[in-house]
C-alpha positions as CSV (number, residue, x, y, z in Angstrom):
1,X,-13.7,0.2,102.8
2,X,-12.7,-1.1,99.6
3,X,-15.9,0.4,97.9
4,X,-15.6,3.4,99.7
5,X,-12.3,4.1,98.0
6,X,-13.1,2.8,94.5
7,X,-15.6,5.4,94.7
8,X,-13.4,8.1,95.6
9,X,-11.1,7.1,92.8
10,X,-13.9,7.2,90.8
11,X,-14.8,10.8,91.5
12,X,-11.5,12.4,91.9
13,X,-9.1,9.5,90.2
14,X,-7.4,11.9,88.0
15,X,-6.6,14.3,90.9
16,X,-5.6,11.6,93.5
17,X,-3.8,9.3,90.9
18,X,-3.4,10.6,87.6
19,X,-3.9,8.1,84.8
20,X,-4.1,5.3,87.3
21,X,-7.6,6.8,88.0
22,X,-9.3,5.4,85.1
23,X,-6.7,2.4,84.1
24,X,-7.1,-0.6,82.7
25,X,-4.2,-2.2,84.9
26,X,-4.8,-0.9,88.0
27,X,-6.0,-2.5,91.1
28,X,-6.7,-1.3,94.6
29,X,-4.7,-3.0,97.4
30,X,-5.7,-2.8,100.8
31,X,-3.6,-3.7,103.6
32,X,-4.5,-5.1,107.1
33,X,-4.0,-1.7,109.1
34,X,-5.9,0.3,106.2
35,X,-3.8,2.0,104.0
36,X,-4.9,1.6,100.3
37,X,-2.6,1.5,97.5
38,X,-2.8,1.3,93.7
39,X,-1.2,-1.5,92.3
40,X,0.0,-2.0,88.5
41,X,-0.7,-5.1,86.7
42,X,1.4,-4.5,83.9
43,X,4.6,-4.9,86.0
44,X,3.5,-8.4,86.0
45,X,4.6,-9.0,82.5
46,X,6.8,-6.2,82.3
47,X,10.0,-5.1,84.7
48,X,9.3,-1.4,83.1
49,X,6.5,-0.6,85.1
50,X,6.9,-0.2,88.7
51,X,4.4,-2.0,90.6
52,X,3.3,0.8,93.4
53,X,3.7,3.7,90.8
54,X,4.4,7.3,92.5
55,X,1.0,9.4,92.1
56,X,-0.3,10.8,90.4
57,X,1.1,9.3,87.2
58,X,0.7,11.8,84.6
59,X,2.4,9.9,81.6
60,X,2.5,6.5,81.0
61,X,3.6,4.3,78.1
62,X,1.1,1.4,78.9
63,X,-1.6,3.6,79.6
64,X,-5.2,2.1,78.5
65,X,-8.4,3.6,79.8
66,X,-10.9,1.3,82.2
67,X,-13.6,-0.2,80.3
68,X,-17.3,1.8,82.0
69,X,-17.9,-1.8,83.4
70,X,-14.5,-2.7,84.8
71,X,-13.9,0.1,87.1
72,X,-11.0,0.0,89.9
């Protein structure tokens, strides 16, 4: 399942989640029952950023694009 949603991120991130689509930070978190949610790993380090950000995220003050290797 997990792949299956990377991929659609990876096809339709910036309609689904914005920037989140193609960031740096962000990482896919699925829960037992299914749902999928986009986690921010910059709210780690920093209280600014809210950790389940509301999509799609259109600005963003951290925002670094993905690396083409790293992916979601």
């Amino acid at each position: 399942m997990r792949g299956r949603v990377a991929n659609l991120l990876h096809i339709a991130g910036p309609v689904i989640a914005g920037l989140c689509g193609d960031f740096r930070h962000a990482r896919l978190n699925q829960t037992r029952r299914g749902p999928v949610y986009l986690r921010c790993q910059l709210a780690s380090v920093d209280p600014a950023f809210a950790r389940y950000p509301r999509l799609p995220v259109l600005r963003c003050p951290g925002y670094q694009p993905a690396e083409p290797s790293e992916g979601i």
